[in-house]
C-alpha positions as CSV (number, residue, x, y, z in Angstrom):
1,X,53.4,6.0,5.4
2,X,51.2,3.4,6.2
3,X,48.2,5.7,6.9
4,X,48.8,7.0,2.8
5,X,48.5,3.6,1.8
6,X,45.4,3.0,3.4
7,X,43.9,6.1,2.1
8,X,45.5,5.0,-1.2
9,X,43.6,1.1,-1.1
10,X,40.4,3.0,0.3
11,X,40.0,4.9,-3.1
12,X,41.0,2.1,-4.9
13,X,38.0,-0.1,-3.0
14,X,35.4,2.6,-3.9
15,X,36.4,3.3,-7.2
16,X,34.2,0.9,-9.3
17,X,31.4,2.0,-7.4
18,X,32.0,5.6,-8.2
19,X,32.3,4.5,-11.7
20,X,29.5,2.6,-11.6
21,X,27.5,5.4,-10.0
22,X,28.8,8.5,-12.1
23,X,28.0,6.3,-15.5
24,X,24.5,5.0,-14.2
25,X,23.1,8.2,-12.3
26,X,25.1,11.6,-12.3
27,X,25.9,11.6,-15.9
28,X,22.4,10.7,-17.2
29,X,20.8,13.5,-15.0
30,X,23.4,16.2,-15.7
31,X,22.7,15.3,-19.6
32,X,18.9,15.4,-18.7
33,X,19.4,19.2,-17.2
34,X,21.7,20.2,-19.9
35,X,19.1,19.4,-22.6
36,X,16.4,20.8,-20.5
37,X,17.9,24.4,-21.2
38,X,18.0,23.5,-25.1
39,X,15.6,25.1,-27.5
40,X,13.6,23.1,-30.3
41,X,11.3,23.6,-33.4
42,X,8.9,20.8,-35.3
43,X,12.2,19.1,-36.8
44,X,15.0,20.0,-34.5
45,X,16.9,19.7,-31.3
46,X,18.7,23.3,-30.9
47,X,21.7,23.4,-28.1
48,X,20.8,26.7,-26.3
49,X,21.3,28.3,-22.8
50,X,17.3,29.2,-22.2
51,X,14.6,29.4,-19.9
52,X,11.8,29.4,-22.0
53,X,11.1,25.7,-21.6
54,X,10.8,26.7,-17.7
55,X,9.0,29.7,-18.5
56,X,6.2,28.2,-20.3
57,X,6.1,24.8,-17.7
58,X,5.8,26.7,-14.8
59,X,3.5,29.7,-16.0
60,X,1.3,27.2,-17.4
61,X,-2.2,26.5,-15.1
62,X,-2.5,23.3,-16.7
63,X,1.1,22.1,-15.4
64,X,-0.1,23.3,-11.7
65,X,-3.3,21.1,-12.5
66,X,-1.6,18.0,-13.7
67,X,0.7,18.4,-10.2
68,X,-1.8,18.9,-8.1
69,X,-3.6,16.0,-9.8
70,X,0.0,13.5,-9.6
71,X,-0.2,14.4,-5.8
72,X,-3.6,13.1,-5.3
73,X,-3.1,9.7,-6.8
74,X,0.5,9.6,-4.5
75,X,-1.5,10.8,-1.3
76,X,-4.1,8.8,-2.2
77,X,-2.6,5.5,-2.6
78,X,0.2,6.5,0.2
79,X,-2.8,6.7,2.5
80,X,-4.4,2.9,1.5
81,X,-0.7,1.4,1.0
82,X,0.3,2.2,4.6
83,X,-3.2,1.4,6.1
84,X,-2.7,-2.3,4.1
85,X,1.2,-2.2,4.8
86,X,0.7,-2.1,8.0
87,X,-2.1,-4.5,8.5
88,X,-0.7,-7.0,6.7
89,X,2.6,-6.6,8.4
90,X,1.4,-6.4,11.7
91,X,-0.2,-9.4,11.4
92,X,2.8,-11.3,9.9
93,X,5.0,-10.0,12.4
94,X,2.6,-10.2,16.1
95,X,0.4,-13.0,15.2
96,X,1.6,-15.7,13.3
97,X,4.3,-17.5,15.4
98,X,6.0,-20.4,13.3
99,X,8.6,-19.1,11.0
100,X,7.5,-21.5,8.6
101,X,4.1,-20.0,8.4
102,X,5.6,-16.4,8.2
103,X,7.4,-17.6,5.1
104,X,4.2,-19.4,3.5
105,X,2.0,-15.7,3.8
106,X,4.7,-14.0,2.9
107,X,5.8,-15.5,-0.1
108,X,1.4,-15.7,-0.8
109,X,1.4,-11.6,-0.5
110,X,4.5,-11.5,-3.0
111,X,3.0,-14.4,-5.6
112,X,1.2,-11.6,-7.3
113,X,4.6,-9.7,-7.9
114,X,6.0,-12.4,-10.4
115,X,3.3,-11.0,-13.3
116,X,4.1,-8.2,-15.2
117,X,1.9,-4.8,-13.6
118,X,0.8,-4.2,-17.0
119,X,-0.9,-7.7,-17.0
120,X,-1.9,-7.1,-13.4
121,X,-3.6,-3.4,-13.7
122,X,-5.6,-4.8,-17.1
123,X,-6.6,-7.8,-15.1
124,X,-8.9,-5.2,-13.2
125,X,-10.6,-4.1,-16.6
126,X,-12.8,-7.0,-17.3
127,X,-13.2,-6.5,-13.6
128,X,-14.7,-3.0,-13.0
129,X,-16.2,-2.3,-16.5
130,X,-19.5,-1.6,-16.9
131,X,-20.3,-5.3,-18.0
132,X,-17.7,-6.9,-15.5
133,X,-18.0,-9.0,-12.9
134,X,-18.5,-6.7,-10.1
135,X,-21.3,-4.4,-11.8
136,X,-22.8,-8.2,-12.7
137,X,-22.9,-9.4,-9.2
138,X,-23.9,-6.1,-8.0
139,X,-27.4,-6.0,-10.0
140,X,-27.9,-9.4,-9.7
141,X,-27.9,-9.7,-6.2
142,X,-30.2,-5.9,-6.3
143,X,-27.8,-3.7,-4.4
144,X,-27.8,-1.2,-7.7
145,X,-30.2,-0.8,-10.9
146,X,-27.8,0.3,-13.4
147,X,-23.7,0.0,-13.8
148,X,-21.9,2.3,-11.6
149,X,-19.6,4.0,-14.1
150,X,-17.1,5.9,-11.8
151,X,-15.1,2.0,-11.3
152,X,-13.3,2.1,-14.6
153,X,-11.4,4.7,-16.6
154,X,-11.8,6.8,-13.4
155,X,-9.5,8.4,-10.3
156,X,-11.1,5.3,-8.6
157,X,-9.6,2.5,-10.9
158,X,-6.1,4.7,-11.1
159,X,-5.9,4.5,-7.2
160,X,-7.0,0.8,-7.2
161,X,-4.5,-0.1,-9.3
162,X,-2.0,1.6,-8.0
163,X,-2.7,0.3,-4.4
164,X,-2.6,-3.2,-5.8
165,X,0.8,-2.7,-8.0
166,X,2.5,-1.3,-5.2
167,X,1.2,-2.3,-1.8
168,X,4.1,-4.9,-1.3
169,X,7.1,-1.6,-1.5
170,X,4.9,-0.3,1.9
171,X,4.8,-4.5,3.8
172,X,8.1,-5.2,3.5
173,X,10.2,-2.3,5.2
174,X,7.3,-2.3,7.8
175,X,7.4,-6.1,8.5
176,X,11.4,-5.3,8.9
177,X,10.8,-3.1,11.0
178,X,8.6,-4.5,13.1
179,X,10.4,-8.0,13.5
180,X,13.3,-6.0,15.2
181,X,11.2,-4.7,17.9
182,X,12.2,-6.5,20.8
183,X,9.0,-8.7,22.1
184,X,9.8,-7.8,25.7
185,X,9.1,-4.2,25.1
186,X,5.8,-5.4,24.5
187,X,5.7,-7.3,27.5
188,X,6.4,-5.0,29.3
189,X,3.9,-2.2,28.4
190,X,1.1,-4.8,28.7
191,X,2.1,-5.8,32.3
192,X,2.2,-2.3,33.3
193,X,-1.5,-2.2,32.4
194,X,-1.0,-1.1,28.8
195,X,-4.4,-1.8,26.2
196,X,-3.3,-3.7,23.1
197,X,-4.1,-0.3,21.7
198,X,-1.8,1.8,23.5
199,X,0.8,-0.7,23.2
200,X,0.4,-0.6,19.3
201,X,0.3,3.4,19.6
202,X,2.9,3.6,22.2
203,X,5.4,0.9,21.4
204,X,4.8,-0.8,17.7
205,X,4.2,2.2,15.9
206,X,6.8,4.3,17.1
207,X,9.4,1.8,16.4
208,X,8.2,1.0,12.9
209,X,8.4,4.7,12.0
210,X,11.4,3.6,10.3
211,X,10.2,1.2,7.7
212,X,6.7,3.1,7.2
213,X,9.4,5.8,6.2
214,X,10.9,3.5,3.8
215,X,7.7,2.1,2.3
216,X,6.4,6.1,1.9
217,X,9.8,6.8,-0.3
218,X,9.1,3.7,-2.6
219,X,5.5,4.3,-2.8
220,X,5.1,8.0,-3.7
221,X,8.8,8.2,-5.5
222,X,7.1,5.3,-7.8
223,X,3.8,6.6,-8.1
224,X,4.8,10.2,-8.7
225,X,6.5,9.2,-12.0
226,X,4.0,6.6,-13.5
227,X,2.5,7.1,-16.1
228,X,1.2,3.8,-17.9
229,X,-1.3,3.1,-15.1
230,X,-2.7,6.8,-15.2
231,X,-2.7,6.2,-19.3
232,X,-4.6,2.5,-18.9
233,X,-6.8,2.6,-16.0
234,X,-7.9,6.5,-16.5
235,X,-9.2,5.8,-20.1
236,X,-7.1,9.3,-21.0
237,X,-9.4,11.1,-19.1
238,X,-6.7,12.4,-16.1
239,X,-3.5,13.2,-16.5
240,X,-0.4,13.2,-14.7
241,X,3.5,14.5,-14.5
242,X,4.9,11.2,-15.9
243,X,2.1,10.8,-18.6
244,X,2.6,14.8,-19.4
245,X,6.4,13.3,-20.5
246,X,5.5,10.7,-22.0
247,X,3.3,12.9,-24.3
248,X,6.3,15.3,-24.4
249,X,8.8,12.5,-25.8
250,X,6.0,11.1,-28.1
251,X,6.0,14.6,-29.4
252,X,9.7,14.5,-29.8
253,X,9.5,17.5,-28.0
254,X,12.4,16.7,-25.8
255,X,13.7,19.9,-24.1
256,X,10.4,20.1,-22.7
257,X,10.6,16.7,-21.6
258,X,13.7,16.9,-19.9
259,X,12.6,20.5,-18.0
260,X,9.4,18.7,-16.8
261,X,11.7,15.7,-15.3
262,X,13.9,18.3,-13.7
263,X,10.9,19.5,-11.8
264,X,9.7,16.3,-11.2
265,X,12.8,15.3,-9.9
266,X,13.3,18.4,-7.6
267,X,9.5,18.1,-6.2
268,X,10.0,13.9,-5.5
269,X,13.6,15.0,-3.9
270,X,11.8,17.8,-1.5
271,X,9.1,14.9,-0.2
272,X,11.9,12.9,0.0
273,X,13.7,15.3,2.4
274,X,10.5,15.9,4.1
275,X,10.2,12.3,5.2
276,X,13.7,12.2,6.1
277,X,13.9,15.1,8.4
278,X,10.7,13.9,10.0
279,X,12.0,9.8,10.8
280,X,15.8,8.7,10.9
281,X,15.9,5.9,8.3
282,X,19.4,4.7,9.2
283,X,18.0,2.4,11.9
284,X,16.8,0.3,9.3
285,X,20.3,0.8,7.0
């Protein structure tokens, strides 16, 4: 009897949440893959059952194109996130001793964050365009004769920006991490002769491999469905999956929309699994 009762005020506990969490996520996305079976014309939504919109997304070279090009910007700026993630962090965590001054940086690396990233990623335009500051200083102090055009409205300035919007997702699960290693692990490597390098390979980055997992999920999950920094800093000369939908729903086309988010979703959920399988996140949980 009093074993039913639990049971009975354990559903009772989570059954906002699974209110909360039906409303909020499951409902949206199974109204998402409904529609993405749905036919439509120049004027109209049509409820179907057809594969069409699948037919023509995935037999398309250009969607393999526009993939192939969404996974470059998220290796890309996975790559210069973690190597800055992990920089910054280690040097938070290992070499700044006062709490106080851990707090100071920290909140420094996050002042950026309190600006919009649409008023962050144009601040770079002035920046990098052909008559910005950089291609200025650069032919004034003689180190080029003529602008270099590849810095704006290029794959450069969308990974640059991208880098810069979202660096902080990749510092903060790895400075986590790294503050719960226990400092006499690392005492103990270096008096059994261990280099500061193979203390850091040995010891620190094993047992940050959770929060580098953490920061990869929030980096590439984000990146791989933006679309307003492709759109800005690209010029509209590259494209990518989250711009393609944006186009898609512009074009009121939304069937196809919904079809291109279902494989979007499905591709970000297999990376997802990917980084799971290879690091156990629930340390850090």
């Amino acid at each position: 009897m009093a074993s039913d009762t639990s049971k009975r005020s354990s559903y009772f506990l989570i059954t906002p949440m699974a209110l909360i969490f039906a409303v909020f996520l499951v409902i949206p996305l199974l109204t998402i893959v409904v529609v993405s079976f749905w036919d439509y014309d120049e004027y109209r939504i049509l409820p179907d059952f057809i594969f069409e919109n699948y037919n023509y997304l995935l037999g398309s070279s250009v969607t393999w194109s526009i993939y192939l090009n969404t996974l470059k910007y998220a290796a890309l700026t996975w790559v210069f996130t973690l190597l800055i993630g992990f920089t910054v962090a280690y040097f938070l965590a290992f070499h700044v001793r006062s709490l106080t001054w851990q707090i100071v940086l920290f909140m420094v690396c996050t002042i950026p964050f309190w600006t919009s990233n649409i008023i962050r990623m144009i601040s770079w335009i002035p920046f990098l365009g052909r008559n910005g500051l950089l291609n200025s200083a650069l032919i004034n102090l003689g180190i080029v004769d003529q602008p270099l055009e590849f810095l704006l409205f290029s794959d450069f300035a969308v990974v640059l920006a991208d880098v810069h919007l979202y660096a902080l997702f990749m510092v903060v699960p790895i400075f986590n991490s790294m503050m719960r290693i226990d400092r006499s692990l690392i005492e103990a490597a270096r008096d059994a002769g261990a280099s500061g390098f193979e203390t850091l390979k040995s010891v620190i980055v094993p047992m940050s491999k959770p929060g580098i997992a953490i920061g990869s999920i929030f980096v590439i999950t984000v990146v791989m469905g933006d679309f307003i920094t492709v759109r800005l800093m690209s010029g509209g000369q590259s494209a990518s999956v989250g711009l393609q939908i944006s186009n898609e729903i512009g074009l009121l086309q939304y069937p196809a929309a919904a079809a291109s988010a279902v494989v979007l979703l499905i591709t970000v959920l297999l990376i997802v699994t990917a980084l799971l399988r290879l690091v156990d996140i629930r340390k850090e949980l």
